[in-house]
Backbone as CSV, one residue per row, in Angstrom:
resi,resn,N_x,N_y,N_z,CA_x,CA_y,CA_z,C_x,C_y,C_z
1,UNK,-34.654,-40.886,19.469,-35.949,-41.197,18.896,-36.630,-39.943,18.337
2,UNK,-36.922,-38.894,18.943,-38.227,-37.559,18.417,-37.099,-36.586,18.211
3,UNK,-35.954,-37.044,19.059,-34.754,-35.489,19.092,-35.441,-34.601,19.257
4,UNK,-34.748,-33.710,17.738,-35.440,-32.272,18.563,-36.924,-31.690,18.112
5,UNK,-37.498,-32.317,16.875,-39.185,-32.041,17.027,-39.576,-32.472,18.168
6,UNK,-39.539,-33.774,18.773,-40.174,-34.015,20.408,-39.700,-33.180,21.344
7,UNK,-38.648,-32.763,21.254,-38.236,-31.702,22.449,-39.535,-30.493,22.587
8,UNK,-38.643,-29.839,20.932,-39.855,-28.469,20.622,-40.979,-28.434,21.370
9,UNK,-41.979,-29.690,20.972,-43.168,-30.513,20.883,-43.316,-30.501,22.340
10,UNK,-42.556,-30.889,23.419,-42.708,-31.018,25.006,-42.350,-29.656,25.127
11,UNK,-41.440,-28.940,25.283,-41.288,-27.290,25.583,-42.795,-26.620,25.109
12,UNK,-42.969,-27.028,24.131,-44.256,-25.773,23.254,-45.628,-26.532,24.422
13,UNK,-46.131,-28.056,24.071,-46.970,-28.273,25.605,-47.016,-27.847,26.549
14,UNK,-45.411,-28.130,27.023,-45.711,-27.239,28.708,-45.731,-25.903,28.739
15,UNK,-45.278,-25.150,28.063,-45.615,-23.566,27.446,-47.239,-23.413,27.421
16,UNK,-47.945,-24.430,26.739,-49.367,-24.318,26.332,-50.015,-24.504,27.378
17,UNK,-49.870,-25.733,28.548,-51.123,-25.923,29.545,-50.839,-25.181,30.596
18,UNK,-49.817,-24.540,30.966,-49.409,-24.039,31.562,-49.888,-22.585,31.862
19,UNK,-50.763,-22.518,30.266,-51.363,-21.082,30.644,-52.415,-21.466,29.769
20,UNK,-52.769,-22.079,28.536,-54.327,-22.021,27.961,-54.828,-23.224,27.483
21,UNK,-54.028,-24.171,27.553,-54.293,-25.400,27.055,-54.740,-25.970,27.885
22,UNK,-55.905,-27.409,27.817,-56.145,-27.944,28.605,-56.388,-29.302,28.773
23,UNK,-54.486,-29.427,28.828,-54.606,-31.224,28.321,-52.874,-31.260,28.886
24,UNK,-52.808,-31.641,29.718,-51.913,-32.229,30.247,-50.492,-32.830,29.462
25,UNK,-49.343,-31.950,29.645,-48.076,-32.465,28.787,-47.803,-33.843,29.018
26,UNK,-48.586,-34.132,30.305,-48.137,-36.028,30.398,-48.528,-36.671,29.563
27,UNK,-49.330,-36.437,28.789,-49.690,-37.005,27.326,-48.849,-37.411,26.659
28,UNK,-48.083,-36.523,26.141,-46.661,-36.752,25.606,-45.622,-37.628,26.100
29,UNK,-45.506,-37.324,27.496,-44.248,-37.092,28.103,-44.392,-39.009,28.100
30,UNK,-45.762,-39.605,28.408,-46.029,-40.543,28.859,-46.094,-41.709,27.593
31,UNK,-46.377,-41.039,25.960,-45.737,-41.540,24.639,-44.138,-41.730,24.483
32,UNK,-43.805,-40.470,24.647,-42.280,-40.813,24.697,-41.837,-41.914,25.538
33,UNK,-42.501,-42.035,26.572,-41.591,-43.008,27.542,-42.131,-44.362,27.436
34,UNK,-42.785,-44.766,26.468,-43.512,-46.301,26.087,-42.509,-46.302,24.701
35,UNK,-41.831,-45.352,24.264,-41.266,-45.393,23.215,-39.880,-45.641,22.830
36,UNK,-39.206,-44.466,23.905,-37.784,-44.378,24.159,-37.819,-44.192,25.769
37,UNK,-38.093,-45.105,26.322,-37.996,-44.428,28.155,-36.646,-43.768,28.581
38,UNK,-35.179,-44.048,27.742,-34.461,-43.651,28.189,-34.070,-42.325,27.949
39,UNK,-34.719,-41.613,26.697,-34.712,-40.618,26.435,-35.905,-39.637,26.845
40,UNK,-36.706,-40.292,27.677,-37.771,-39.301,28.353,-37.113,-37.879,29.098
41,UNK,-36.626,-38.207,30.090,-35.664,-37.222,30.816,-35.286,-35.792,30.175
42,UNK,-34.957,-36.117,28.800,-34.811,-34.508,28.048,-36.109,-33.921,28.138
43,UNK,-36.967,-34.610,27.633,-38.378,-33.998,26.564,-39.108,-33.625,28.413
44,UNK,-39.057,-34.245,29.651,-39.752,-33.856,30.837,-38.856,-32.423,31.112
45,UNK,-37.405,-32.132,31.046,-36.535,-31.150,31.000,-37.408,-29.988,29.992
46,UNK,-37.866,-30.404,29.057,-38.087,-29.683,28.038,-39.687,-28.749,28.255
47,UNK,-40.695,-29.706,28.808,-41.527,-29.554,29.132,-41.497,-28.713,30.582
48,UNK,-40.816,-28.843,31.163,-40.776,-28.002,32.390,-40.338,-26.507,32.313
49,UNK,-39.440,-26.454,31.155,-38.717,-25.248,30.575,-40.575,-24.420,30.111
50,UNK,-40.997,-25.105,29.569,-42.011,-24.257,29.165,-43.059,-24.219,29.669
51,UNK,-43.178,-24.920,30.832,-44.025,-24.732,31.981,-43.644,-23.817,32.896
52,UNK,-42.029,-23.698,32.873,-41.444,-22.230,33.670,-41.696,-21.200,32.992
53,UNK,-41.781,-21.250,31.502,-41.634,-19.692,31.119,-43.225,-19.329,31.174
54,UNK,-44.022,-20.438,31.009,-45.908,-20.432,30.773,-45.855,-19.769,31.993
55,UNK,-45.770,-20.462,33.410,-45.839,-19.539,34.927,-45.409,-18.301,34.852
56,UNK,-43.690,-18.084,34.350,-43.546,-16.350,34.176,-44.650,-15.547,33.921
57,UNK,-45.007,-15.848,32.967,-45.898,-14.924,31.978,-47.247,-14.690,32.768
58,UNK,-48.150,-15.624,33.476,-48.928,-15.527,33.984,-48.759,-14.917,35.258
59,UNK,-47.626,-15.519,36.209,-47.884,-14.593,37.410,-47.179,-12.881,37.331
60,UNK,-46.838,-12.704,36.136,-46.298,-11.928,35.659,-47.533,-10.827,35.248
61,UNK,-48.770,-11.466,34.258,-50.050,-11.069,34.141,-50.427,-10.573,35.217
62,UNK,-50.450,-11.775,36.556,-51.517,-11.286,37.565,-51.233,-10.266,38.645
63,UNK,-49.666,-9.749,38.264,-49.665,-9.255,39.273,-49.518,-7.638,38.572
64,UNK,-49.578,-7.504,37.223,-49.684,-6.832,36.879,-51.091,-5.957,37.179
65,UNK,-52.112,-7.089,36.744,-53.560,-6.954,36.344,-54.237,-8.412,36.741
66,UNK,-54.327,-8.561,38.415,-54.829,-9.575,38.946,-56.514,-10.107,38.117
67,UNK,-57.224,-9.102,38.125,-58.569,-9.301,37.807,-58.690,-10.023,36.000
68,UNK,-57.970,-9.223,35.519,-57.833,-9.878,33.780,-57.186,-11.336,33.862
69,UNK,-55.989,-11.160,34.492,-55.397,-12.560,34.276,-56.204,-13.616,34.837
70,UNK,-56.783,-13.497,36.120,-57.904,-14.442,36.389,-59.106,-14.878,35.627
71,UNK,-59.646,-13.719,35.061,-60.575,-13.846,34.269,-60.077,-14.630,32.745
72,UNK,-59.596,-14.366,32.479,-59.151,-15.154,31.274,-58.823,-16.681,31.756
73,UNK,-58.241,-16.824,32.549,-57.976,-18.334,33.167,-58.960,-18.971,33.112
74,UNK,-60.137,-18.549,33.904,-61.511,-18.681,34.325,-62.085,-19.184,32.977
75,UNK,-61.735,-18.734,31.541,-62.774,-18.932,30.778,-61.877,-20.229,29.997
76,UNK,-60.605,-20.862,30.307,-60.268,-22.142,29.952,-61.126,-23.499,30.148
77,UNK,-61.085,-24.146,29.217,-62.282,-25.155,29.940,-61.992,-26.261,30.590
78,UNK,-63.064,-26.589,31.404,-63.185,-27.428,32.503,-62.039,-26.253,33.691
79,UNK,-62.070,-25.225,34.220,-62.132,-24.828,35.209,-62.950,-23.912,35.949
80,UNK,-63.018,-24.766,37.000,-64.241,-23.892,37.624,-64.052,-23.516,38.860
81,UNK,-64.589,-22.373,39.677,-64.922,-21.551,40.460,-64.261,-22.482,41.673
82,UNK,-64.792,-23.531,41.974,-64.277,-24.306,43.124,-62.649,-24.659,42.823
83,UNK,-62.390,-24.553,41.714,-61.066,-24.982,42.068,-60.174,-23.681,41.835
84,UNK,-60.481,-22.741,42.131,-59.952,-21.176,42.518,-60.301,-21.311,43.783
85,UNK,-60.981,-21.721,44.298,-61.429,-21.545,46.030,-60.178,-22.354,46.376
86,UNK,-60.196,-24.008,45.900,-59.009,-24.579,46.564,-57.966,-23.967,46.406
87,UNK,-57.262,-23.613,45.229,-55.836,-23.071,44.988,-55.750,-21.722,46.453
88,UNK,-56.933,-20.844,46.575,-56.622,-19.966,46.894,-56.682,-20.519,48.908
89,UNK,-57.319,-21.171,49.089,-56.916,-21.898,50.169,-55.857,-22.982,50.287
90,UNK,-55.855,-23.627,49.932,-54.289,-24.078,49.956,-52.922,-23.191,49.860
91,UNK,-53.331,-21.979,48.575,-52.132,-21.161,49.161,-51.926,-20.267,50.630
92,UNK,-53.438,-20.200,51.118,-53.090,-19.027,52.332,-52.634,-20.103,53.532
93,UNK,-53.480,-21.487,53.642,-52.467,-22.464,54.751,-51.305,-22.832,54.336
94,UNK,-51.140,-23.368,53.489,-49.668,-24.237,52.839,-48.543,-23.191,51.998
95,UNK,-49.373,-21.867,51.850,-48.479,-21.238,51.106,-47.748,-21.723,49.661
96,UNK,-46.475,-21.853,49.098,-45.973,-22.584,47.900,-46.178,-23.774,47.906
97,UNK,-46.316,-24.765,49.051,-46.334,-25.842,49.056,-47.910,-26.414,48.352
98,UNK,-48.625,-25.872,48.542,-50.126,-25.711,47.743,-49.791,-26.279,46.483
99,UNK,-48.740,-25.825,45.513,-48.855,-25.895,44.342,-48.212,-27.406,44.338
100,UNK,-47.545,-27.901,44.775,-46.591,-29.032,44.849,-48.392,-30.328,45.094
101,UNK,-48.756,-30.024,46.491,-49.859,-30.713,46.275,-51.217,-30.768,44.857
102,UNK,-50.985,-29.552,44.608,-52.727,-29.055,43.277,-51.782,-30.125,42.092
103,UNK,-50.393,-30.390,42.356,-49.704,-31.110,40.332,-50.351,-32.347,40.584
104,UNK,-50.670,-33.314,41.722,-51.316,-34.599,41.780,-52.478,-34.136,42.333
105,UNK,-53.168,-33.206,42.108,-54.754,-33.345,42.748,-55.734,-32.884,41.492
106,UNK,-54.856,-32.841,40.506,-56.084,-32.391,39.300,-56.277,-31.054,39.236
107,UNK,-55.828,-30.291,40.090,-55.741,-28.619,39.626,-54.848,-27.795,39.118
108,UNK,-55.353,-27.205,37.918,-53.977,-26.812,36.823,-53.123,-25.975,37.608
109,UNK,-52.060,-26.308,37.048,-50.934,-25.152,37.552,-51.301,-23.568,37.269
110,UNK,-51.744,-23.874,35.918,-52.290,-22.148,35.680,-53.139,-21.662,36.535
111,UNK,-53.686,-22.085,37.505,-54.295,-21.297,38.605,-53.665,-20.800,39.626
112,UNK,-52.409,-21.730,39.712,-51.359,-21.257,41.046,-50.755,-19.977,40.212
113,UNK,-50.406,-20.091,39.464,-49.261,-18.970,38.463,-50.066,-17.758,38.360
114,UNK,-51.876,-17.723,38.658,-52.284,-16.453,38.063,-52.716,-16.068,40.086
115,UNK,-53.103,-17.064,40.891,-53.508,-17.043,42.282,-52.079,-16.230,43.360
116,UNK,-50.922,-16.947,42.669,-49.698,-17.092,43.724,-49.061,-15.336,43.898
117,UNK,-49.333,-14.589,42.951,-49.043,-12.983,43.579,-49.175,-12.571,44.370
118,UNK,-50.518,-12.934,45.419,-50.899,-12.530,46.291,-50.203,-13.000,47.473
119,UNK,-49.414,-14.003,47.475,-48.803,-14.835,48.540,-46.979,-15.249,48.644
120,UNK,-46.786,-14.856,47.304,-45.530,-15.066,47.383,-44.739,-14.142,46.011
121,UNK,-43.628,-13.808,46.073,-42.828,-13.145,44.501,-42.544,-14.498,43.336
122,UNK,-42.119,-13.908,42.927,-41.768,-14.242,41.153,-40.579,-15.215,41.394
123,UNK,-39.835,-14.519,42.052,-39.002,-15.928,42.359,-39.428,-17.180,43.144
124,UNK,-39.859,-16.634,44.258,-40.122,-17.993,45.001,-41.046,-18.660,43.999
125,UNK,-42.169,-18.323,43.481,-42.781,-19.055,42.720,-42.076,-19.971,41.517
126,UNK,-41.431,-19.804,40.755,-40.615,-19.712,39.528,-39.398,-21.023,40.365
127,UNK,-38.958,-20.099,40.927,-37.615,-21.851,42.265,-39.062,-22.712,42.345
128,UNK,-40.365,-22.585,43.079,-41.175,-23.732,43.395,-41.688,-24.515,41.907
129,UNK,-41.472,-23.888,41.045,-42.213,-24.555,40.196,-41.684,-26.079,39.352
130,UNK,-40.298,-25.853,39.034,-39.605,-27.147,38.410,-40.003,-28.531,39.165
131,UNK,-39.753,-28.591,40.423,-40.161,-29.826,41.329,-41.312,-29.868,41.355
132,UNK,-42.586,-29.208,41.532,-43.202,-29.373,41.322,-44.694,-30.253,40.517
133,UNK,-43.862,-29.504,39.466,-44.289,-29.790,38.189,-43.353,-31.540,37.778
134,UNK,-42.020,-31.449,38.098,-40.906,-32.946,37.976,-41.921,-33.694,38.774
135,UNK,-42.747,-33.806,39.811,-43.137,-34.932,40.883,-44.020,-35.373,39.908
136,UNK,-44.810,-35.126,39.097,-45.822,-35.326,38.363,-45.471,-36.385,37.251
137,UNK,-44.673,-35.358,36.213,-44.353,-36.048,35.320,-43.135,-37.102,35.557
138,UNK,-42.469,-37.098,36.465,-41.679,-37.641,36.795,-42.173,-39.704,37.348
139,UNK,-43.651,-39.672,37.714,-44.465,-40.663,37.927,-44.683,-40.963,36.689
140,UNK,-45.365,-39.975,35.817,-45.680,-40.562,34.513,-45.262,-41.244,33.694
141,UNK,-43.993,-40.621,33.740,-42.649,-41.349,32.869,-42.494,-42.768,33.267
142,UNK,-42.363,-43.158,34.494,-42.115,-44.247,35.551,-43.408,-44.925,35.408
143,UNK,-44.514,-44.799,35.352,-45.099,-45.732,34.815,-45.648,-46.234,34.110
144,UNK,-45.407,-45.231,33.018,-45.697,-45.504,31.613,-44.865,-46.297,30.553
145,UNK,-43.507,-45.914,31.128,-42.522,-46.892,30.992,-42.080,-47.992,31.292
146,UNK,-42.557,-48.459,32.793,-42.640,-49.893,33.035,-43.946,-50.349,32.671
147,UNK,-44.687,-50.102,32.059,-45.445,-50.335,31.288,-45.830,-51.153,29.896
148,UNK,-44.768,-49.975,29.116,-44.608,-50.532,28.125,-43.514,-51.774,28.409
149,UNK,-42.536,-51.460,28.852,-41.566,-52.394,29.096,-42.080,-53.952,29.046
150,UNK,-43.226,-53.814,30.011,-43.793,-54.985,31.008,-44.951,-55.959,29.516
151,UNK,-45.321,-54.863,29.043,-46.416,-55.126,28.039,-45.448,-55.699,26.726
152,UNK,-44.388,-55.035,26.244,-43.601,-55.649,25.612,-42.915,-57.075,25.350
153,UNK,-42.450,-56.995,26.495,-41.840,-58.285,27.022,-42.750,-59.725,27.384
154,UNK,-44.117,-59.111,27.888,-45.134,-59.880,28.356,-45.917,-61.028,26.823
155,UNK,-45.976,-59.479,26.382,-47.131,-59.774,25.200,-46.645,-59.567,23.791
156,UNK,-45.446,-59.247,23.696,-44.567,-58.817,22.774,-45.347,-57.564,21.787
157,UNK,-45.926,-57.051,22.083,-46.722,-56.064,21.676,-45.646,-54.783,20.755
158,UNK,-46.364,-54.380,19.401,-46.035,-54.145,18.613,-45.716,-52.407,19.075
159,UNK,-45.272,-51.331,18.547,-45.488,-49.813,18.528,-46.885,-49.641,18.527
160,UNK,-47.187,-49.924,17.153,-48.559,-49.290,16.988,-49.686,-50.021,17.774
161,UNK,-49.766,-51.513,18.562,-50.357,-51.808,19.433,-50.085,-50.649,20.863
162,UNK,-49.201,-50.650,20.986,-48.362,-49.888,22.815,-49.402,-47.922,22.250
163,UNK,-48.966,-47.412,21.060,-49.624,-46.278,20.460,-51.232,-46.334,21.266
164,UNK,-52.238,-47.844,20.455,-53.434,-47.337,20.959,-53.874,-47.618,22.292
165,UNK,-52.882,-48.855,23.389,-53.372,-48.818,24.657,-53.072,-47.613,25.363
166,UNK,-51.681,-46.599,24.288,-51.524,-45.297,25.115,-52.885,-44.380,25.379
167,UNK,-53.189,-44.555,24.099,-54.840,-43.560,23.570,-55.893,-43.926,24.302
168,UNK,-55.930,-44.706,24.503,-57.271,-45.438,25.443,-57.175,-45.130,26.973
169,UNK,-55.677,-45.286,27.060,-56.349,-45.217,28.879,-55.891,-43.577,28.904
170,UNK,-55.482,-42.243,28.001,-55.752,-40.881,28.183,-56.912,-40.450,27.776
171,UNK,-57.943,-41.351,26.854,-59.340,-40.472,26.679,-59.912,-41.204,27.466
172,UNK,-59.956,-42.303,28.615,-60.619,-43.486,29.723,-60.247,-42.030,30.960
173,UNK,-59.038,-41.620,30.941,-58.495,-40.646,31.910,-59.416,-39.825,31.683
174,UNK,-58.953,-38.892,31.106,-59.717,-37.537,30.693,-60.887,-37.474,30.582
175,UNK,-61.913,-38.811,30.095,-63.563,-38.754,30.210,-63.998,-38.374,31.928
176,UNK,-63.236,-39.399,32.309,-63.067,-39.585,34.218,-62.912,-37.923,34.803
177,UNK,-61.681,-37.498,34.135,-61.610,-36.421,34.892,-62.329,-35.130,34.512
178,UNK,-62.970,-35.020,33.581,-63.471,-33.939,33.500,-65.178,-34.411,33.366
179,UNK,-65.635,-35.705,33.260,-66.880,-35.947,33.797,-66.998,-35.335,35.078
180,UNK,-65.910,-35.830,35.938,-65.772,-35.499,37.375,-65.996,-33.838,37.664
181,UNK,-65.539,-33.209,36.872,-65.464,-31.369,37.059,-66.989,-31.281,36.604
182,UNK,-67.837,-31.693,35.374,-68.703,-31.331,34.976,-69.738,-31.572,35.711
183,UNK,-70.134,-32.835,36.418,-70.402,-33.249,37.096,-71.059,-32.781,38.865
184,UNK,-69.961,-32.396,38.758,-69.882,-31.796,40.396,-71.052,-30.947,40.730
C-alpha cells in the first residue's frame, strides 16, 4: 500500500516525536492499519527505528549537557514541569521500567531519553526502548484495525469515509489530552 514513502513517513515521525514533535506516530501507524492492517508491522518497525535513533540523540544530548537538553525539551509544547517530576520519579523507583509504563500514561518518551542519564547508560536505555515504545503502538495497530475491519464489514464504509472517522476520534483524542495538560 504506502511502501516506501509510508515507511520514510513512519521512520521520519518516530525520529520527530521522539525528540521535538508533538503528536504521536500512532497517528499514522493507526491510518495505515485501517488501510492495509497487514502491512502495518513494517511502518511500526519503521517508526521505532526512528524513535531509537530520536532517543540516541537525546540521551546522548543529556548526558553530554544535562541542563540544555532539558531545557529545550521543556520548551516543546504541552510539556510541563509535572510531568518531569513524574518521569523523574518513576525513574528513581522503577528505574527503566518507568519508561515502559510513561508509553501508556501520556508522557512523552522524550522526557525519559533526556531524564534517563542519570539512572541508567545508553545501552540499557536504547535495549529498553523498542518494547517499549512496540506495547503502544502495537495496541494501536490492533485496534485500529479491528476497527476498520469491523466498520467495513458492518457498514461497508468507504476509504475516504474510514479516512474521516480516523480524523475525528485523533483531534476528539488530542483536544482530551492536552485540554487535560492545559488544564491542570
Amino acid at each position: 500500500m504506502l511502501a516506501l514513502p509510508g515507511l520514510v513517513a513512519a521512520f521520519l515521525w518516530g525520529l520527530a516525536e521522539a525528540t521535538f514533535f508533538f503528536i504521536i506516530p500512532d497517528v499514522f501507524l493507526s491510518f495505515v492499519a485501517m488501510l492495509d492492517w497487514p502491512s502495518t508491522w513494517k511502518h511500526i518497525v519503521a517508526a521505532l527505528a526512528g524513535a531509537l535513533l530520536g532517543g540516541a540523540l537525546l540521551f546522548h544530548w543529556a548526558q553530554a549537557d544535562p541542563e540544555a537538553a532539558h531545557a529545550a525539551i521543556a520548551r516543546v509544547p504541552f510539556i510541563t514541569p509535572g510531568m518531569f517530576a513524574k518521569v523523574n520519579s518513576g525513574l528513581d523507583t522503577m528505574g527503566l521500567l518507568a519508561v515502559l509504563t510513561g508509553s501508556v500514561s501520556g508522557v512523552p518518551y522524550k522526557l525519559y531519553a533526556v531524564e534517563a542519564p542519570r539512572v541508567a547508560t545508553q545501552f540499557a536505555f536504547l535495549l529498553a526502548t523498542p518494547p517499549t515504545r512496540a506495547v503502544r503502538f502495537t495496541l494501536v495497530w490492533m485496534i485500529f484495525g479491528a476497527a476498520a475491519g469491523w466498520l467495513r464489514k458492518k457498514y461497508t464504509l468507504s476509504t475516504r469515509k474510514l479516512a474521516y472517522i480516523h480524523g475525528v476520534v485523533w483531534i476528539v483524542s488530542y483536544a482530551f489530552y492536552w485540554g487535560r495538560i492545559v488544564y491542570r
